[in-house]
MARDREN-13608 format. One record per residue (C-alpha): residue number from 1; residue in three letters; y negated, x, z. Coordinates in steps of 0.02 Angstrom, whole numbers, plus 50000, padded with zeros to 5 digits. Example, Ala and Ser with C-alpha at 12.3 -4.5 7.8 and 13.67 -1.06 7.14 Angstrom:
# MARDREN-13608
- nr:rest:north:east:up
- 1:ALA:50225:50615:50390 .
- 2:SER:50053:50684:50357 .
# end
This chain:
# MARDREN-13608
- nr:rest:north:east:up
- 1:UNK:44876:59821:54712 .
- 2:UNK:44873:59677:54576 .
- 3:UNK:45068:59658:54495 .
- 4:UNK:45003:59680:54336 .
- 5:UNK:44974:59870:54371 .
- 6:UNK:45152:59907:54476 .
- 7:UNK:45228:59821:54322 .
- 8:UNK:45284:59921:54149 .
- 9:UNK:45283:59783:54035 .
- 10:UNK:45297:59858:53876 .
- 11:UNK:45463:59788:53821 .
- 12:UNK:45398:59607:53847 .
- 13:UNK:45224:59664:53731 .
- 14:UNK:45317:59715:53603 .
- 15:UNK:45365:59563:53564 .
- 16:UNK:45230:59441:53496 .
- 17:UNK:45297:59269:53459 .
- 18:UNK:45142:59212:53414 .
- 19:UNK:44968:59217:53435 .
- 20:UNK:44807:59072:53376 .
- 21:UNK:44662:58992:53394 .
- 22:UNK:44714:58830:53343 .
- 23:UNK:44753:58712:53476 .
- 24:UNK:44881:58598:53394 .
- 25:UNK:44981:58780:53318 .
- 26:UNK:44993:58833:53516 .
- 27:UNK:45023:58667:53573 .
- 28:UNK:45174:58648:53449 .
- 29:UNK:45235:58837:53477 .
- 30:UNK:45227:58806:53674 .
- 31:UNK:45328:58655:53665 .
- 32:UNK:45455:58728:53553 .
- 33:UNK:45487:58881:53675 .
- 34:UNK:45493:58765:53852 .
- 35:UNK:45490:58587:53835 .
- 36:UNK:45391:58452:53778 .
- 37:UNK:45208:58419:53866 .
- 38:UNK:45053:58346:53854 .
- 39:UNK:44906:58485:53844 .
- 40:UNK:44730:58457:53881 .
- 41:UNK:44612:58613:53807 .
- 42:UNK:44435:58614:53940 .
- 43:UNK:44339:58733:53936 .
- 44:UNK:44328:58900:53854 .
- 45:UNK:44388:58944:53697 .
- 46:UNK:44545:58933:53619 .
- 47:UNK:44631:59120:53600 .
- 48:UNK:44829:59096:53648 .
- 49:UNK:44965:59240:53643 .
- 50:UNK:45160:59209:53697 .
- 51:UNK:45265:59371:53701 .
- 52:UNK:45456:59347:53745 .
- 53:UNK:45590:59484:53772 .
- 54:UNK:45776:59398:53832 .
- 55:UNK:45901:59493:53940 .
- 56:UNK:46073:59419:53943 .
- 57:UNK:46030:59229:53983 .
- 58:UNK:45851:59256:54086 .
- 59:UNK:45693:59262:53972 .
- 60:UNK:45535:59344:54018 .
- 61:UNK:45364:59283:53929 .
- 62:UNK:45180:59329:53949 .
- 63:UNK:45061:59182:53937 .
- 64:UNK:44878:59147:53908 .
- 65:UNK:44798:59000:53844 .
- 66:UNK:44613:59066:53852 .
- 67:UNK:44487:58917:53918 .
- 68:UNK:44544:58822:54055 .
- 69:UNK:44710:58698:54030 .
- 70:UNK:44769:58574:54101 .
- 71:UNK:44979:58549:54067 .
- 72:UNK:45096:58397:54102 .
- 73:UNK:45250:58460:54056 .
- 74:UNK:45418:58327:54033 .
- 75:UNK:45526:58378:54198 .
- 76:UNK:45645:58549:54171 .
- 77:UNK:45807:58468:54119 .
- 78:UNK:45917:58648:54113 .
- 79:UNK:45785:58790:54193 .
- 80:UNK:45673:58841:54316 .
- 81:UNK:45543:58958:54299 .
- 82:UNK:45442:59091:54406 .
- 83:UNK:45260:59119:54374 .
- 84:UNK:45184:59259:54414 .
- 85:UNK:44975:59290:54371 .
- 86:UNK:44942:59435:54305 .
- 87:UNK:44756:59383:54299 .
- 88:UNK:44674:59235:54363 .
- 89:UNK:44743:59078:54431 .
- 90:UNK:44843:58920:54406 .
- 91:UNK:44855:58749:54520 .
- 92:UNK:45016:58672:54520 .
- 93:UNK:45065:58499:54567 .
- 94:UNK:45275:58451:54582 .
- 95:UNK:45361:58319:54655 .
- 96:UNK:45209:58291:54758 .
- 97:UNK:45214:58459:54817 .
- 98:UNK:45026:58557:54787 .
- 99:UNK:44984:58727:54786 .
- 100:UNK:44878:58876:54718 .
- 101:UNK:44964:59045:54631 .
- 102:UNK:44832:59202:54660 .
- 103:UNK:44848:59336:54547 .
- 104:UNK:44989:59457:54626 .
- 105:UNK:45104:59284:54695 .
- 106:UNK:45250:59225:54640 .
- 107:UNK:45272:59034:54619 .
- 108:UNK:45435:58956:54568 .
- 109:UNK:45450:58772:54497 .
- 110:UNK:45597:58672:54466 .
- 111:UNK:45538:58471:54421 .
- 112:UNK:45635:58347:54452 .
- 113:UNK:45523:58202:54423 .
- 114:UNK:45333:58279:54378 .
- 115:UNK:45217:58439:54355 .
- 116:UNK:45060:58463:54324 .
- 117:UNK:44974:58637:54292 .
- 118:UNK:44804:58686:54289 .
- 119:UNK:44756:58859:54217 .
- 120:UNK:44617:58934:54246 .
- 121:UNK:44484:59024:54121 .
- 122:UNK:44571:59196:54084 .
- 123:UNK:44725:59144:54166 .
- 124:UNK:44882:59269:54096 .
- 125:UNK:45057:59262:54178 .
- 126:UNK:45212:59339:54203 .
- 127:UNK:45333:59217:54185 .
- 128:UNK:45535:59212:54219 .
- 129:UNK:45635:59080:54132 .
- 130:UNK:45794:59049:54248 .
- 131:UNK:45926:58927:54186 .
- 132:UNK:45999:58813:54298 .
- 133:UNK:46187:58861:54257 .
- 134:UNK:46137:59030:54309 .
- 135:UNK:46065:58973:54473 .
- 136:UNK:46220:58856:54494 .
- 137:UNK:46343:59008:54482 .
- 138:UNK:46272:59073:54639 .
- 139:UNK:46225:58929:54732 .
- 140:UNK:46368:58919:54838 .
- 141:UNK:46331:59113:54944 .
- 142:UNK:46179:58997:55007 .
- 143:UNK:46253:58852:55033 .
- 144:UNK:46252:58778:55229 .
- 145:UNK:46414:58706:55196 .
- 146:UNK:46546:58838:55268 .
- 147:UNK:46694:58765:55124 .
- 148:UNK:46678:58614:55009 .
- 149:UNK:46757:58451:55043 .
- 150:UNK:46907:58431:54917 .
- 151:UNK:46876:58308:54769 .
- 152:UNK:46705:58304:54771 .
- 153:UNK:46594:58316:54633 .
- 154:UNK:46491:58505:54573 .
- 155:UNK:46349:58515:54707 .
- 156:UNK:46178:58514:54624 .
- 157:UNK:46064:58659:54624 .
- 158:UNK:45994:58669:54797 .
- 159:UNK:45807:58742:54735 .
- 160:UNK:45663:58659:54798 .
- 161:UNK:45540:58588:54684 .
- 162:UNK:45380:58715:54716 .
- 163:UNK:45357:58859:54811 .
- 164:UNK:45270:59018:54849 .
- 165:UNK:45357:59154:54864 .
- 166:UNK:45339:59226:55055 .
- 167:UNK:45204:59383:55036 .
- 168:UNK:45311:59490:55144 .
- 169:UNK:45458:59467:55031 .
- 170:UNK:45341:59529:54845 .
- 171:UNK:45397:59716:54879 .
- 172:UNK:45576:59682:54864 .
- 173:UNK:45541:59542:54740 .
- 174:UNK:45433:59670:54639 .
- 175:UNK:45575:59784:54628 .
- 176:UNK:45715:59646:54545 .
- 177:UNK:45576:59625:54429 .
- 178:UNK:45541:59780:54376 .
- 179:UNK:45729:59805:54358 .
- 180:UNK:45768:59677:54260 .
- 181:UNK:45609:59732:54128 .
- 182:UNK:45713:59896:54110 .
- 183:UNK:45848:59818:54077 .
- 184:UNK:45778:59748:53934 .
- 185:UNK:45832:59808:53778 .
- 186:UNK:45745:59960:53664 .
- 187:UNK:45773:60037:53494 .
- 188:UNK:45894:60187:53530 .
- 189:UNK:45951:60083:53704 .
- 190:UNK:46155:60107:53724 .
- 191:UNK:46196:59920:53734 .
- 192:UNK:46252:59898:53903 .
- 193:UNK:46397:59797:53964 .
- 194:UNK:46350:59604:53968 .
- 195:UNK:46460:59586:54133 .
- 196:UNK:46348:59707:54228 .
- 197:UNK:46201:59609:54155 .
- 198:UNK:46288:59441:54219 .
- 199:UNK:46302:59509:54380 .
- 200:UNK:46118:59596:54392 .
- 201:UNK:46055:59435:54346 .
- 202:UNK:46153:59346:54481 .
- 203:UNK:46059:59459:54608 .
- 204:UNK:45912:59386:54553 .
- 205:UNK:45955:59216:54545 .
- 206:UNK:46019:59219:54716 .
- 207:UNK:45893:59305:54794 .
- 208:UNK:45750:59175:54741 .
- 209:UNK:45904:59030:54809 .
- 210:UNK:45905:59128:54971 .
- 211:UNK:45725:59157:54999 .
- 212:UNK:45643:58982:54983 .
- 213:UNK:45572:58943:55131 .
- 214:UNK:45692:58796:55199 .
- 215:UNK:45849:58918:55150 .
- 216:UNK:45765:59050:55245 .
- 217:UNK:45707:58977:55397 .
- 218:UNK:45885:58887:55400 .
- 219:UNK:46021:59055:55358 .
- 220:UNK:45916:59161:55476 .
- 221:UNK:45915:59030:55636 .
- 222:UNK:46106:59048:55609 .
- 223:UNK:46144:59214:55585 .
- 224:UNK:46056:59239:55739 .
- 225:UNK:46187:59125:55813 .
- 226:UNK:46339:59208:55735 .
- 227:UNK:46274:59385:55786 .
- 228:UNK:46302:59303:55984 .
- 229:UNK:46468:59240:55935 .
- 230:UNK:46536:59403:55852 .
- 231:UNK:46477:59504:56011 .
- 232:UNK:46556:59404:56124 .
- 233:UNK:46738:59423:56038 .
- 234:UNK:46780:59577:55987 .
- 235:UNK:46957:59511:55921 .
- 236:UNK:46852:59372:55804 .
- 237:UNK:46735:59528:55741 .
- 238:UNK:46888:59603:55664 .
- 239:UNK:46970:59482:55617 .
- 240:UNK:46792:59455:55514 .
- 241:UNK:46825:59624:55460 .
- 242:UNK:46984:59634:55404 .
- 243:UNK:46948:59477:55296 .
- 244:UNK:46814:59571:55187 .
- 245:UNK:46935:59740:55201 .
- 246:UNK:47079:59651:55120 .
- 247:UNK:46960:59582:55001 .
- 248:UNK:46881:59723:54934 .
- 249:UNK:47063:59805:54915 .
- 250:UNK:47091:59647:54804 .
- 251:UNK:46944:59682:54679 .
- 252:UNK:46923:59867:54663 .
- 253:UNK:46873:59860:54476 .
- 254:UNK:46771:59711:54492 .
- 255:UNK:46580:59692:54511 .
- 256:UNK:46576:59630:54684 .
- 257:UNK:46387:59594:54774 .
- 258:UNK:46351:59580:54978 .
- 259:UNK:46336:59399:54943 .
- 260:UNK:46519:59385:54883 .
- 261:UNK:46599:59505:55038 .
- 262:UNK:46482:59393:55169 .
- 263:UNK:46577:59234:55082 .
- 264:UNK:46758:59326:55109 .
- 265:UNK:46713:59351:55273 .
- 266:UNK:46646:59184:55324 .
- 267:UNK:46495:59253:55407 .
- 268:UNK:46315:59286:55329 .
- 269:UNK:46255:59444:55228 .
- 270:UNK:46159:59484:55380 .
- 271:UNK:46289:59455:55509 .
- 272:UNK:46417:59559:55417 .
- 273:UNK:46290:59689:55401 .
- 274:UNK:46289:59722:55587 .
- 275:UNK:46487:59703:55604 .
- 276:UNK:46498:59842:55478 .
- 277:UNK:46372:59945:55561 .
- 278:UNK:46446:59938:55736 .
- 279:UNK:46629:59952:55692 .
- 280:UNK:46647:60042:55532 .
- 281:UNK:46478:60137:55544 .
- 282:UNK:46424:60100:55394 .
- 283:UNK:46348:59958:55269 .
- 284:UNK:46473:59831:55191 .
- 285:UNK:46440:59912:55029 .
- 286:UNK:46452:60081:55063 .
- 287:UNK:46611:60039:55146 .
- 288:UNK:46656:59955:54965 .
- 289:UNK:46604:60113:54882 .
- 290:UNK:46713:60247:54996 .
- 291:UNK:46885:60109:54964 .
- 292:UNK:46838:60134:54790 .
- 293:UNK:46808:60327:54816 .
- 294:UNK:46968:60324:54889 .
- 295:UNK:47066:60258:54758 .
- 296:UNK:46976:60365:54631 .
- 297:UNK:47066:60511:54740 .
- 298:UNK:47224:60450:54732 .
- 299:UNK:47233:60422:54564 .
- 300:UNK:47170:60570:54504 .
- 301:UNK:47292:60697:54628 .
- 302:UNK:47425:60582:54536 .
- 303:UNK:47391:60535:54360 .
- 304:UNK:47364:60716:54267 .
- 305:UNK:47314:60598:54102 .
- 306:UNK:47165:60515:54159 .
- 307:UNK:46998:60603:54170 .
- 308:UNK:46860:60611:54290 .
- 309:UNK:46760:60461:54162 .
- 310:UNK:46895:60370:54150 .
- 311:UNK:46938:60345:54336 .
- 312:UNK:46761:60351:54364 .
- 313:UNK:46717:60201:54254 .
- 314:UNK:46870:60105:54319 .
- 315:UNK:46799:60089:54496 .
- 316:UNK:46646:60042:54429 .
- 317:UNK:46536:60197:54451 .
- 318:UNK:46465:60166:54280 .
- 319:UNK:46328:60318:54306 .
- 320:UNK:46450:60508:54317 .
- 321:UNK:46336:60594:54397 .
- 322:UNK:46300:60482:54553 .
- 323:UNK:46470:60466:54566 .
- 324:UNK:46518:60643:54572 .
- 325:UNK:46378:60654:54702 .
- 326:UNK:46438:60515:54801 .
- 327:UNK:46630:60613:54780 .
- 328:UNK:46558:60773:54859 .
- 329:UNK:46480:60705:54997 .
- 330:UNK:46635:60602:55047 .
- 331:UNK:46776:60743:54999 .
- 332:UNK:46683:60894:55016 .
- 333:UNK:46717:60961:54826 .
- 334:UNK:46702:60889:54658 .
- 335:UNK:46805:60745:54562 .
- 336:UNK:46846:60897:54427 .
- 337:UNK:46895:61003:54572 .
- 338:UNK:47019:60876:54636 .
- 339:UNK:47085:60890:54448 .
- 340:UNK:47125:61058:54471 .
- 341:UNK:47227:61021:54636 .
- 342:UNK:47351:60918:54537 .
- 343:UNK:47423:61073:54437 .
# end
């Protein structure tokens, strides 16, 4: 099934920036929106459309030129993006790097010193503007480096310059996407709290840093190392574990991802994944969630002014009714019936 029909892209529609069959109006409108580049209409017939809907600092556009381009964009100074075909197909040549995106593939490009893009007849695409700061708040959960060396320079973005994204990898990638488009804002939306946005769209940044294919192929060869050296110690496993434990205590009311807890630990998201499992019983973040649980108890058997919301929204269970579900399960009665306990 094509992306184009998993995907609700209605937000991103609704949004025309423009829309002409003049070559030099799209040319100039094209340049203003991503960066200056030389554009060579073939053939075909001129019928372009741009539609842009922005998040927090990610963009999402839908593109079509009509006839068949050819585009020599200046090198990305501040972004990357992802391309994804909704119909047709586009060539891309970066860095001397040379590859085809098929309608339902995900491409990302980040030039350093050329691209050039070739769309075909028909061609329409999905397309995720990343910027670089974003990707550079994240970089270090994926970097091979275990610390940094003192007084040394900010690393650089680690992202190669063209890639496809791995097929078996476009279900979970599918799902970000879709995500983010609902997260997209709508007349009537509650506006919803730019920190969670910041850290939704760190998710995403992180998880196209962690699944190019070097950073793949590299982070899985040495989890599979680490997973030998936690089973063979015991004592180094927990002390693993009470790392991320004391962390978590540390930032109850903070957003906190798996890609933060495997840094506290000093392991990777996968390795700490199995620790969890096989001496806590359960996933890092579910054994985030029952700390916070926890503390949600305590405070209210011992505060009689706060209210279910209000301790609820504190630990950051920002939707009441999961939360209350997530309470019963754990306590065996509801958050309002712990209320009741304290009188």
């Amino acid at each position: 099934m094509s992306l184009s029909s998993n995907l609700d892209l209605t937000k991103v529609y609704r949004n025309c920036v423009f829309q002409s069959r003049s070559a030099v109006t799209s040319h100039a409108q094209l340049s203003h929106e991503f960066s200056e580049h030389d554009l060579e209409w073939r053939r075909g017939s001129v019928d372009t459309a741009l539609f842009r809907a922005a998040i927090n600092r990610m963009s999402f556009f839908v593109l079509r030129y009509g006839p068949e381009v050819e585009v020599r964009p200046e090198p990305f100074k501040d972004f990357a993006l992802v391309q994804m075909p909704l119909r047709g197909a586009a060539e891309i040549e970066c860095d001397g790097v040379r590859l085809t995106v098929q309608q339902g593939e995900t491409a990302i490009v980040a030039p350093r010193r050329n691209i050039r893009l070739v769309w075909q007849p028909g061609c329409e695409q999905l397309i995720l503007k990343v910027p670089f700061d974003l990707l550079k708040q994240v970089s270090c959960y994926t970097c091979p480096r275990s610390h940094c060396p003192p007084n040394v320079p900010d690393c650089e973005v680690q992202l190669e310059s063209a890639f496809i994204l791995n097929s078996g990898l476009l279900g979970q990638w599918q799902a970000l996407v879709q995500q983010l488009l609902n997260l997209l804002p709508a007349p009537g939306d509650v506006a919803l709290h730019p920190g969670w946005l910041n850290q939704f769209e760190q998710t995403v940044a992180m998880f196209l840093l962690a699944h190019q294919p070097a950073a793949l192929e590299r982070d899985l060869r040495g989890s599979e190392e680490e997973v030998i050296e936690m089973s063979s110690s015991a004592r180094l496993a927990a002390r693993k574990l009470e790392a991320v434990e004391e962390y978590m205590r540390g930032r109850l009311f903070a957003p906190i991802s798996l890609a933060d807890l495997a840094k506290a630990a000093g392991v990777s998201a996968r390795t700490l994944n199995i620790l969890c499992h096989r001496y806590r019983g359960v996933a890092p973040m579910v054994l985030l969630r029952n700390m916070r649980l926890e503390a949600a108890r305590a405070k209210l058997l011992t505060n009689p002014a706060v209210s279910v919301t209000e301790v609820a929204l504190e630990y950051g269970f920002g939707h009441l009714g999961r939360f209350s579900a997530y309470y019963r399960e754990r306590f065996g009665e509801l958050p309002r019936e712990t209320c009741f306990l304290r009188h």
